[in-house]
C-alpha positions as CSV (number, residue, x, y, z in Angstrom):
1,X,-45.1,-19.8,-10.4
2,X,-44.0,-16.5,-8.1
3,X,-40.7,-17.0,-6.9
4,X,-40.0,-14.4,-4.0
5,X,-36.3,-13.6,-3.2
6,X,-35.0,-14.6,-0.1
7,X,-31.2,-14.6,0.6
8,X,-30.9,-16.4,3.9
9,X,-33.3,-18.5,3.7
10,X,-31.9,-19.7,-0.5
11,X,-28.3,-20.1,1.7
12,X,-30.2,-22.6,4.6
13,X,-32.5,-24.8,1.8
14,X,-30.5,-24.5,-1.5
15,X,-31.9,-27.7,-3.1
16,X,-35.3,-26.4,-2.5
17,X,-34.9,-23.0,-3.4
18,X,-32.9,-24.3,-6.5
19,X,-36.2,-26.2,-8.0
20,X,-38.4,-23.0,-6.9
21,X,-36.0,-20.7,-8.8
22,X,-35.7,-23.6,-11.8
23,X,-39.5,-23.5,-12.5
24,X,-40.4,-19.5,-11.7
25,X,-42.0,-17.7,-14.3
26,X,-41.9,-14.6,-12.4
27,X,-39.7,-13.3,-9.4
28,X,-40.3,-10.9,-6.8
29,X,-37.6,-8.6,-4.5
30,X,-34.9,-9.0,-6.8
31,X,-33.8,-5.0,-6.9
32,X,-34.7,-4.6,-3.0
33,X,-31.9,-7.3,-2.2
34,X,-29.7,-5.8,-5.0
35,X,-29.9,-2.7,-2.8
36,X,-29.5,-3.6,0.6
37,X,-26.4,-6.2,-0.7
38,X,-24.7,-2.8,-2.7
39,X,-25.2,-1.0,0.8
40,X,-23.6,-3.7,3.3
41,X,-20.6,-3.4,0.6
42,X,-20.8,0.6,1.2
43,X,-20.9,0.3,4.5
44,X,-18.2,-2.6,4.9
45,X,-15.6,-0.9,2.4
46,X,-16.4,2.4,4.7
47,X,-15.5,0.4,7.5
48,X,-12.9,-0.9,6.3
49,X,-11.3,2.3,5.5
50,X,-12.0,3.9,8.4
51,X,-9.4,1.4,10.2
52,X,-7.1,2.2,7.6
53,X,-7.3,-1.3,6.0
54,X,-5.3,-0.6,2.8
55,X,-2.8,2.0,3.8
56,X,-0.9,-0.6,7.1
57,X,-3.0,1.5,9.1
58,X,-1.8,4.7,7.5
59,X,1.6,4.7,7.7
60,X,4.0,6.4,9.4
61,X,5.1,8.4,6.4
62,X,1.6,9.6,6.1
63,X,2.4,11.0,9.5
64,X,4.9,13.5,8.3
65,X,1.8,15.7,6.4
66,X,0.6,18.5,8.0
67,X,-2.7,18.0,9.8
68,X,-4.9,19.6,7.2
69,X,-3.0,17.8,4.1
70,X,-3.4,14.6,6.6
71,X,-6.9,14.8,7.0
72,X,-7.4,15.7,2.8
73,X,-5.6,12.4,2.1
74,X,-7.8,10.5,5.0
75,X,-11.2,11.9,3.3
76,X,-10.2,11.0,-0.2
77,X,-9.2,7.7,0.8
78,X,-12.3,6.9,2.2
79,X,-13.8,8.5,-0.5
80,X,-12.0,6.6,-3.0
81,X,-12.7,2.9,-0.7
82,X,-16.7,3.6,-0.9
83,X,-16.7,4.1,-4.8
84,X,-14.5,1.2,-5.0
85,X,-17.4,-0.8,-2.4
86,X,-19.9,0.4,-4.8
87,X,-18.2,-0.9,-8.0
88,X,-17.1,-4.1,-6.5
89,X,-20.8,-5.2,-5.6
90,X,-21.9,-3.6,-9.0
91,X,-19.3,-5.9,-11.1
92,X,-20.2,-8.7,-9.4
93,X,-23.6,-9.1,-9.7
94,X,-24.3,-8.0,-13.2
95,X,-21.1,-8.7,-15.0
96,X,-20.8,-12.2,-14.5
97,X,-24.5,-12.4,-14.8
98,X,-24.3,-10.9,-17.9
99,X,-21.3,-13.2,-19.1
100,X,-23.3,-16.1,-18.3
101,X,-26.8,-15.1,-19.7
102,X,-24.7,-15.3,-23.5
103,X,-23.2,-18.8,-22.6
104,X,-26.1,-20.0,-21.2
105,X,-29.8,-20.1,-21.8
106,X,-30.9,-19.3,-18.5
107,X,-32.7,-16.0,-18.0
108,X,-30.7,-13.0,-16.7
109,X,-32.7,-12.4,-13.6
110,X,-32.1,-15.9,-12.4
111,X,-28.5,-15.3,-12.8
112,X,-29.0,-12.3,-10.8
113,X,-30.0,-14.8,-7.8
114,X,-26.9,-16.7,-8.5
115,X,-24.9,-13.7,-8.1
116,X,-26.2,-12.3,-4.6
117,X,-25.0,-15.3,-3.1
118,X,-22.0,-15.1,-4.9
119,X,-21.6,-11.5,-3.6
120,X,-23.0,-12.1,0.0
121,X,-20.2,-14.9,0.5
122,X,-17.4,-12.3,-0.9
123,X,-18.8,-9.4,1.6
124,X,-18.8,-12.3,4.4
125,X,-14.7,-13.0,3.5
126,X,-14.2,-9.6,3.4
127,X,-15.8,-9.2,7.0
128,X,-13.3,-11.8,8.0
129,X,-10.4,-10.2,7.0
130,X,-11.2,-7.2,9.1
131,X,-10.1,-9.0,12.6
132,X,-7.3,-10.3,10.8
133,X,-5.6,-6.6,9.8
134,X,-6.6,-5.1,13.6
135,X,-5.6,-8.1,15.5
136,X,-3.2,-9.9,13.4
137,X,-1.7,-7.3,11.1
138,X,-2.4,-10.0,7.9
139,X,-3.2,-8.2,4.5
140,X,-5.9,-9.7,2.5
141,X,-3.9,-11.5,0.7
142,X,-2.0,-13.4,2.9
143,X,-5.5,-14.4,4.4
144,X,-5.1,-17.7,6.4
145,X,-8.2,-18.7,4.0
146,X,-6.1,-18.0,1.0
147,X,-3.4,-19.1,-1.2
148,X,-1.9,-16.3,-0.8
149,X,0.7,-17.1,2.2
150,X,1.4,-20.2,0.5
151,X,2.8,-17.7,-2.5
152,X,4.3,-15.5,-0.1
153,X,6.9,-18.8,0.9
154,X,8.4,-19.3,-2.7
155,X,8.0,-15.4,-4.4
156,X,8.5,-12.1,-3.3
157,X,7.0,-11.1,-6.4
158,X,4.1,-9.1,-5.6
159,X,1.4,-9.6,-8.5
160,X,2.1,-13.2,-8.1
161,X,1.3,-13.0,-4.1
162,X,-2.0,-10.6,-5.0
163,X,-3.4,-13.5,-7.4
164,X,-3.2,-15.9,-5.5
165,X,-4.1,-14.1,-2.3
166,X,-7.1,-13.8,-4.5
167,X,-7.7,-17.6,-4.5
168,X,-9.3,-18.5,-1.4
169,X,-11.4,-21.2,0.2
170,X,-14.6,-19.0,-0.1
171,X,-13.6,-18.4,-3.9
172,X,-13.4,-22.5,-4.6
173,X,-16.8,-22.4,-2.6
174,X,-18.3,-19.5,-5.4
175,X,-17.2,-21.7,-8.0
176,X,-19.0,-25.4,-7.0
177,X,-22.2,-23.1,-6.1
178,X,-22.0,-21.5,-9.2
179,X,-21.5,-24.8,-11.2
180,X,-23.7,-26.4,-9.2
181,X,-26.6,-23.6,-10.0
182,X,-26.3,-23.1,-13.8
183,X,-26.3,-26.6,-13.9
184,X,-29.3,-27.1,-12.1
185,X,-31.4,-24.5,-14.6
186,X,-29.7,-25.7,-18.0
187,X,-29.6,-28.4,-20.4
188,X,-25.2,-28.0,-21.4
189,X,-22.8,-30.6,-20.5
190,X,-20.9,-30.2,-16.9
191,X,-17.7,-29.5,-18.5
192,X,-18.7,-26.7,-20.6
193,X,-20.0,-25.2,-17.0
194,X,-17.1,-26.0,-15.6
195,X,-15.2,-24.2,-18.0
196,X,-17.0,-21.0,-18.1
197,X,-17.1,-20.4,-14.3
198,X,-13.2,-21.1,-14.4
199,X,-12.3,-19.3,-16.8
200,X,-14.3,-16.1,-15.7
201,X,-12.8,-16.7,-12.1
202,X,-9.5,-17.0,-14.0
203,X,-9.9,-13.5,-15.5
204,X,-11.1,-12.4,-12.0
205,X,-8.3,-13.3,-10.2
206,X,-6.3,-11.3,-13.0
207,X,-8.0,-8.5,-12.6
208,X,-8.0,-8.6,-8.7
209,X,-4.0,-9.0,-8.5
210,X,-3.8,-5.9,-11.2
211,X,-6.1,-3.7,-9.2
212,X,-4.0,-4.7,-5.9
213,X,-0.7,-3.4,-7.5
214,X,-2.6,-0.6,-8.9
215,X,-4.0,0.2,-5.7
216,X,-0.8,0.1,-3.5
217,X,1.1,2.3,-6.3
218,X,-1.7,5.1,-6.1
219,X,-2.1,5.1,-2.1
220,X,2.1,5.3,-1.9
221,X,2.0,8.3,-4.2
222,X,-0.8,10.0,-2.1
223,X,0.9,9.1,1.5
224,X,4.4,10.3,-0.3
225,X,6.5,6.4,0.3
C-alpha cells in the first residue's frame, strides 16, 4: 500500500489517516511537504523579524546608532531570525524523528509524518503570537496560551519565565498527538511512550529557555543596552 502525504487532510481524518500510514509500505510527497513546511518557517521567522518581534520592536537604544550602523544591525537581525526559522523547522522534524526511530521500531519516514504535524502546529502558535507582540505588546513567553505568565506572578527569574513560557497548550497538544501516533504504529507499552515523548519535550523546553536568554544577551550587545 501507497500512502500519499497530505497534511491537511491527516489534521481533518487522523484515525483514518493513522491506519493508512500504520499499514503503508511505501509513501509518497514526503520531501515536497518537508519543503514547503521549512519555507512557511522562513517566511514566518522573516516576518516576524521584520516587525521587530525579538528586539520590543527595536528599542529605543537601538535608536541612538547612526542610520547606516542602524540599518547593519536591522539586516543582520533578520539575517540571523531566517537561519534561526531554517534551523528550528530542521530540528524539529528530523531530530525528534531520529530520537524516536532508536526507541522505537517504527520506520523513520513515518516518524517524519509525525513530525510535520508536530511542526505545522508550532508554526500555527508561532503565527498567534504575532498579533499578540503588535497589538498587545506580549512576548512569547508570556503567551496567554502559555505557562509562562503564570511564572511571571511568583519569579522574576528569567530562565525560569523562558521555560515555562515554553510550555504551552499547543505543546501539551504535540505531546497526546505524539503519544497517541507512536502508539498507534508500535507494539511498547503506553508508559514507555509516555516517557519518551516527555522526556524529549523536557529537554526541549531546556533547550528553548537557554536559547531565549541566549538570544536576548546577543541582541542587547548588538543594539548596545
Amino acid at each position: 500500500m501507497t500512502y500519499h502525504n497530505n497534511l491537511l487532510r491527516f489534521l481533518f481524518s487522523m484515525d483514518d489517516h493513522l491506519i493508512r500510514v500504520k499499514e503503508a509500505e511505501s509513501i509518497k510527497r514526503v520531501w515536497k511537504v518537508n519543503v514547503l513546511l521549512i519555507l512557511l518557517s522562513l517566511i514566518l521567522y522573516g516576518y516576524m523579524a521584520y516587525l521587530g518581534m525579538g528586539t520590543n520592536l527595536l528599542s529605543p537604544q537601538a535608536q541612538s546608532l547612526d542610520p547606516l550602523a542602524y540599518e547593519q544591525q536591522k539586516f543582520w537581525f533578520l539575517a540571523g531570525r531566517l537561519i534561526f526559522g531554517l534551523l528550528f523547522a530542521v530540528f524539529i522534524l528530523f531530530i525528534p524523528s531520529l530520537y524516536f526511530s532508536l526507541l522505537t521500531d517504527i520506520p523513520y519516514k513515518k516518524l517524519i509524518i509525525m513530525q510535520q504535524v508536530v511542526l505545522f502546529v508550532l508554526l500555527v502558535e508561532r503565527a498567534i503570537w504575532i498579533p499578540l507582540a503588535v497589538f498587545n505588546g506580549l512576548d512569547w513567553y508570556v503567551s496567554p496560551v502559555s505557562f509562562g505568565i503564570i511564572a511571571s506572578y511568583f519569579t522574576e527569574i528569567p530562565w525560569l519565565i523562558y521555560f515555562f513560557g515554553a510550555i504551552s497548550l499547543f505543546q501539551l497538544w504535540i505531546i497526546w498527538f505524539q503519544v497517541r501516533y507512536i502508539r498507534n504504529l508500535t507494539e511498547i507499552k503506553k508508559q514507555w511512550v509516555w516517557g519518551y515523548v516527555l522526556l524529549f519535550h523536557f529537554f526541549f523546553w531546556l533547550l528553548t529557555a537557554l536559547l531565549a536568554y541566549m538570544d536576548q544577551y546577543m541582541i542587547n550587545r548588538w543594539f548596545g543596552q
